[in-house]
RODO-2510 file (C-alpha; in nm, 4 decimals, decimal comma):
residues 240
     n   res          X          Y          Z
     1     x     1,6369    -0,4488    -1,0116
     2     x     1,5081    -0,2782    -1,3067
     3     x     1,7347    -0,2673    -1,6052
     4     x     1,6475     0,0894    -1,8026
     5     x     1,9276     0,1222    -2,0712
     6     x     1,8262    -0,1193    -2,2965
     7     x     1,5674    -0,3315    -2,4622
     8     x     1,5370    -0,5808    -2,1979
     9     x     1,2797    -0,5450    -1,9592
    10     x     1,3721    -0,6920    -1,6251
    11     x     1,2022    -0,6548    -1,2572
    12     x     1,2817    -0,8461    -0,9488
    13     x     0,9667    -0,7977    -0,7266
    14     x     0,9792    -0,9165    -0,3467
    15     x     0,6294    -1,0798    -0,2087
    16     x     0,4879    -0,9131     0,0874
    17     x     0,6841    -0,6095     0,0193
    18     x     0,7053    -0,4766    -0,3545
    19     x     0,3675    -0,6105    -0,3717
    20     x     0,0902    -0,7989    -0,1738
    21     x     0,1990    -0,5962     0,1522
    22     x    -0,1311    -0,7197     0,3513
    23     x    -0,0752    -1,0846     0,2808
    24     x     0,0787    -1,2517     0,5797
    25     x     0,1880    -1,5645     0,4163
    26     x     0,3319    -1,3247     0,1200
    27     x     0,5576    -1,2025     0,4102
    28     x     0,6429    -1,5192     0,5490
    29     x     0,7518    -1,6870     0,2012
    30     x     0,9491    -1,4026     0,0769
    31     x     0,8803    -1,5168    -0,3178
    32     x     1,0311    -1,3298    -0,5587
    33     x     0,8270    -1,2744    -0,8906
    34     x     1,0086    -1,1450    -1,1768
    35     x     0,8786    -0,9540    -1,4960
    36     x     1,0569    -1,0085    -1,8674
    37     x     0,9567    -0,8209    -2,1602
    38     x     1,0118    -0,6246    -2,4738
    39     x     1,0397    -0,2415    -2,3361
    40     x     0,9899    -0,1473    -2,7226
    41     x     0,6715    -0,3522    -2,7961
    42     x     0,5445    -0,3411    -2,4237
    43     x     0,4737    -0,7162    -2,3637
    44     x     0,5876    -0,8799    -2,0516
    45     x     0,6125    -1,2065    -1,8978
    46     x     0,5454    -1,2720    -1,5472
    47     x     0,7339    -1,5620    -1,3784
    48     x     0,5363    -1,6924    -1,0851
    49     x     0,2661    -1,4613    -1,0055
    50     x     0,0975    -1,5448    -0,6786
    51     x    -0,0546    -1,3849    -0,3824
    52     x    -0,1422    -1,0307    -0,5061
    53     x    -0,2199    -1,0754    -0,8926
    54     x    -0,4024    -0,7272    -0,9169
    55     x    -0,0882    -0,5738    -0,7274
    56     x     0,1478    -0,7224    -1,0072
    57     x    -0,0888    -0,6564    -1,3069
    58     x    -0,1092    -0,3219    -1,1678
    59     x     0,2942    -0,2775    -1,1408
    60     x     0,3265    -0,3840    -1,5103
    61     x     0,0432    -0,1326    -1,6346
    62     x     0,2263     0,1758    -1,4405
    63     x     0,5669     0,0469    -1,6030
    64     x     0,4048     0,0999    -1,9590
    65     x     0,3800    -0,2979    -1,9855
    66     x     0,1067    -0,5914    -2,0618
    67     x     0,0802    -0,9185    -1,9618
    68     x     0,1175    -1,1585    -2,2372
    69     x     0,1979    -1,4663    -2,0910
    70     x     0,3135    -1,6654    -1,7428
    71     x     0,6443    -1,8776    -1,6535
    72     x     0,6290    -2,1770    -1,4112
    73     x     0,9031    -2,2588    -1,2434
    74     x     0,6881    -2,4878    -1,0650
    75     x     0,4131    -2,6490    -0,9163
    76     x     0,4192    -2,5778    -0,5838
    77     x     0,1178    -2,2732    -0,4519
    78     x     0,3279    -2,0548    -0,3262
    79     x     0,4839    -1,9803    -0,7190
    80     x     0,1617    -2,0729    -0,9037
    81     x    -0,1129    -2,0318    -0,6806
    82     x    -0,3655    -2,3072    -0,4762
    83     x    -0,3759    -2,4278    -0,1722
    84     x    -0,0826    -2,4031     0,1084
    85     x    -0,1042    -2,4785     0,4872
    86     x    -0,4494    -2,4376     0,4932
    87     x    -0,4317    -2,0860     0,3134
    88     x    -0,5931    -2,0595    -0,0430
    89     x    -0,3118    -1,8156    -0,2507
    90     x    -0,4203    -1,6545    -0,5573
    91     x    -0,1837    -1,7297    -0,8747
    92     x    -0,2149    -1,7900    -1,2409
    93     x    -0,6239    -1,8846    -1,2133
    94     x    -0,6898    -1,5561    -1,0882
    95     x    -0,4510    -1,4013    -1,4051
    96     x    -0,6276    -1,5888    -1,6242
    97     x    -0,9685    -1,4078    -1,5139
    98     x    -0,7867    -1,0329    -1,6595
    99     x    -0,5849    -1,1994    -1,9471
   100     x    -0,6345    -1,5190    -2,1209
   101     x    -0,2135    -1,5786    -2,2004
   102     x    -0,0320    -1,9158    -2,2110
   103     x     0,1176    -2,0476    -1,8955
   104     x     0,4480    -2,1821    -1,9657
   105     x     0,5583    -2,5203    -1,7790
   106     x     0,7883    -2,7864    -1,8352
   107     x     0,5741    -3,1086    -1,9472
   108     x     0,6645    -3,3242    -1,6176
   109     x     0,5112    -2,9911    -1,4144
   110     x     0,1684    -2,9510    -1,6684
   111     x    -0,0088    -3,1968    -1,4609
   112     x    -0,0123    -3,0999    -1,1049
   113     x     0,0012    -2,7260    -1,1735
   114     x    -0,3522    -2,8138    -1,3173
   115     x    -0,4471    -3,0016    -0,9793
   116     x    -0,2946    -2,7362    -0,7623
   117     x    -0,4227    -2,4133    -0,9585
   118     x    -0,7262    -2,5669    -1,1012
   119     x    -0,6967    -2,4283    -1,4454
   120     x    -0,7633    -2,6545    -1,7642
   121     x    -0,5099    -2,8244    -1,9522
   122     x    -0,5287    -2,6176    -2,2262
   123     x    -0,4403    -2,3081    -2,0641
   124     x    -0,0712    -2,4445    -2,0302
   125     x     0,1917    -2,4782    -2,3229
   126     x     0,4252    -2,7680    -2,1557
   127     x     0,7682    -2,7509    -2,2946
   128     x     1,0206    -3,0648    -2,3426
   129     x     1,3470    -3,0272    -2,2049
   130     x     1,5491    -2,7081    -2,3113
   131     x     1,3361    -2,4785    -2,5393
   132     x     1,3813    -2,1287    -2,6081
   133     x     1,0416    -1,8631    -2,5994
   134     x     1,0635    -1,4934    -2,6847
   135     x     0,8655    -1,1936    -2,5514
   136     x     0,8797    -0,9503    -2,8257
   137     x     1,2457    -0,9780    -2,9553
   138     x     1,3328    -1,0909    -2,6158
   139     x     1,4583    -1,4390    -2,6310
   140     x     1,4298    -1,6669    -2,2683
   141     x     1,5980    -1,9978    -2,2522
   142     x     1,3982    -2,2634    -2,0800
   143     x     1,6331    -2,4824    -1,8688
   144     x     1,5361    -2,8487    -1,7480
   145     x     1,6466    -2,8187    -1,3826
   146     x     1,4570    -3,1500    -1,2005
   147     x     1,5348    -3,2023    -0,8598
   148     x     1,2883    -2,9939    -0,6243
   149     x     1,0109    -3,1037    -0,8273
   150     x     1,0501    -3,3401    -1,1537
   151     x     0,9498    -3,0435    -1,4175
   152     x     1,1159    -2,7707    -1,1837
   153     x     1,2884    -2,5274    -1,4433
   154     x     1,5341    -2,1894    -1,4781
   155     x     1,5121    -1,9019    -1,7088
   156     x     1,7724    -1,7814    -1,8818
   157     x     1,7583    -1,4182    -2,0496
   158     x     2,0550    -1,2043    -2,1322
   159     x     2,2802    -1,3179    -1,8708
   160     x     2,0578    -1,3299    -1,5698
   161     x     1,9357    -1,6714    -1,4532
   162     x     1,5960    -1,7086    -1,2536
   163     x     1,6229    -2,0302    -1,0700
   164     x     1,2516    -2,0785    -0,9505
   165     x     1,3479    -2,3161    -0,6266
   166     x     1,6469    -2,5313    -0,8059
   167     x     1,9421    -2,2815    -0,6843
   168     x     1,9348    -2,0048    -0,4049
   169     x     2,2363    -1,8124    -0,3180
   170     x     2,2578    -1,9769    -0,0232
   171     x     2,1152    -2,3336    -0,0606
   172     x     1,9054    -2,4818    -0,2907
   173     x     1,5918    -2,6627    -0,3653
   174     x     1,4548    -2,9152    -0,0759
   175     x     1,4487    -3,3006    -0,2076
   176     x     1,2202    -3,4454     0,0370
   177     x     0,8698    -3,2969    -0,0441
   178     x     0,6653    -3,5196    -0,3331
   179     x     0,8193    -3,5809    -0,6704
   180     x     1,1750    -3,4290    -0,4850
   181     x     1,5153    -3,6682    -0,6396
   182     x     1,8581    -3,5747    -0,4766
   183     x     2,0519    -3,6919    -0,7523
   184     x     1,8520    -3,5047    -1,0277
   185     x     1,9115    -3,2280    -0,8321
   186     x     2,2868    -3,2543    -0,8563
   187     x     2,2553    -3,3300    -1,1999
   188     x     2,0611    -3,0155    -1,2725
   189     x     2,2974    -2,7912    -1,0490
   190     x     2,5837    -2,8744    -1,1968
   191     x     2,5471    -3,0372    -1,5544
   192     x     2,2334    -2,8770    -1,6559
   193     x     2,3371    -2,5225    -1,4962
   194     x     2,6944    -2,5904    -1,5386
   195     x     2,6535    -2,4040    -1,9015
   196     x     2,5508    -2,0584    -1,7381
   197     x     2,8621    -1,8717    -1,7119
   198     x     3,0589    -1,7259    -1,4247
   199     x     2,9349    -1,4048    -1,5151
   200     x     2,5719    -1,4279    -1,5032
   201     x     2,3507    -1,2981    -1,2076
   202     x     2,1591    -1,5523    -1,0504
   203     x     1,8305    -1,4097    -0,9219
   204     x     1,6636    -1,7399    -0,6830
   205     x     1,2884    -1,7904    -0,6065
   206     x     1,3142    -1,6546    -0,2413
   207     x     1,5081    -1,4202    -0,0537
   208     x     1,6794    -1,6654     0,1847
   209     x     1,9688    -1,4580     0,1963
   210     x     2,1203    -1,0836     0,2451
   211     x     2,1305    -0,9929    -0,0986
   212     x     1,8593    -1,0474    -0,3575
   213     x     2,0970    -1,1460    -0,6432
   214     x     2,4820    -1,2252    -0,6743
   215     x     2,7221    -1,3384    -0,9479
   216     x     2,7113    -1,7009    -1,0839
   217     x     3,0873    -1,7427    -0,9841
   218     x     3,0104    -1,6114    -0,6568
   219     x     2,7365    -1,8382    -0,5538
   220     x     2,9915    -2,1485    -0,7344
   221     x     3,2186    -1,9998    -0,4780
   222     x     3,0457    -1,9444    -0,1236
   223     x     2,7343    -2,1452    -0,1848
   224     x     2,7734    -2,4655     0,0479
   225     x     2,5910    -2,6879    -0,2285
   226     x     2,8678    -2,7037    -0,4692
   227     x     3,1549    -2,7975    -0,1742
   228     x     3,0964    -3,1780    -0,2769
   229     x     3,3222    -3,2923    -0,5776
   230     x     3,0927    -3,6099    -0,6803
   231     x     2,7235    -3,7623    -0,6282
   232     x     2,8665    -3,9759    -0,4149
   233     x     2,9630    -3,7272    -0,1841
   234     x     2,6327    -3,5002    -0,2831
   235     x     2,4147    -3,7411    -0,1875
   236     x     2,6107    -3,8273     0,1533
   237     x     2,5609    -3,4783     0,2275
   238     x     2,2253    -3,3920     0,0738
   239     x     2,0604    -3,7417    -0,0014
   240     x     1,8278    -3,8661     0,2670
***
């Protein structure tokens, strides 16, 4: 999705396809990376570059666009970059070698990107809770959304919601890998998401479903996660 009629600069990129094409794994995961910038002063964000950083950087130059800084949803290699199943996946290291910008990652998250990616702690700005950061004149709303991982966290920028792994349109976030809390999760999805309106287009962290992106009110709607009415009956369902 690439939004032309405004100031908003907006991609929705599709791993193993839009970009990385030769990378197996890039297939496999079906991450989406997303670009958000400033069409009028040409600086871009990218949210989770992994696999094929040239590719990406490459996209953005042909689009007119530079690279000024990186959004972590998470920690986990296959969004930042490290090592996965045996399989080493480039990510924000290998950015950092063709522009020296700030990675952006909720403080609970700082940590074990640094173990995973193995860049230095100063290299990442870790945010508290909700902040907002702008790109240009663009401003992005940093959401809190614990639950996958304890710093996991959703972007928020004119209406359109990129939920890393906390919310796909089908499903959500797994609880039971390391740092993983059911409950937090519930909390996030629907107290800590709960203010993102009907109308907003959620855009998820993988394509696990038929269509890349759908209506907030729709995924309220159809999405099994938000059929239980209490924690109690979250967990029941979701808790292990």
């Amino acid at each position: 999705m690439n939004n032309q009629k405004d100031r908003l600069y907006f991609r929705q990129l599709l791993s193993g396809y839009d970009f990385g094409q030769d990378n197996q794994i890039a297939q496999q995961m079906i991450n989406f990376v997303y670009f958000i910038g400033d069409r009028e002063t040409g600086e871009a964000v990218i949210v989770d570059p992994a696999y094929d950083v040239n590719g990406l950087l490459g996209i953005l130059e042909q689009d007119g666009m530079k690279c000024t800084g990186v959004l972590a949803t998470h920690y986990h290699p296959d969004h930042v970059g490290g090592s996965m199943m045996g399989y080493n996946i480039d990510g924000v290291k290998e950015l950092l070698e063709h522009a020296s910008v700030p990675i952006h990652a909720q403080q609970h998250e700082a940590e074990f990107i640094q173990k995973v990616t193995g860049i230095g702690q100063n290299e990442i700005v870790a945010h508290q809770g909700s902040e907002v950061i702008s790109v240009g004149e663009i401003d992005i709303e940093l959401i809190h959304t614990p639950g996958h991982t304890p710093g996991s966290q959703c972007f928020l920028v004119e209406n359109c919601l990129i939920a890393g792994d906390t919310l796909f349109l089908e499903g959500c976030g797994r609880t039971d890998l390391p740092g993983g809390d059911p409950a937090a999760l519930y909390e996030s999805l629907t107290h800590r998401l709960g203010k993102v309106p009907d109308d907003a287009i959620l855009f998820p962290g993988h394509r696990y479903s038929h269509s890349p992106f759908a209506s907030m009110g729709e995924t309220r709607t159809s999405n099994y996660v938000f059929l239980p009415k209490s924690e109690e009956q979250w967990l029941a369902m979701f808790g292990h």
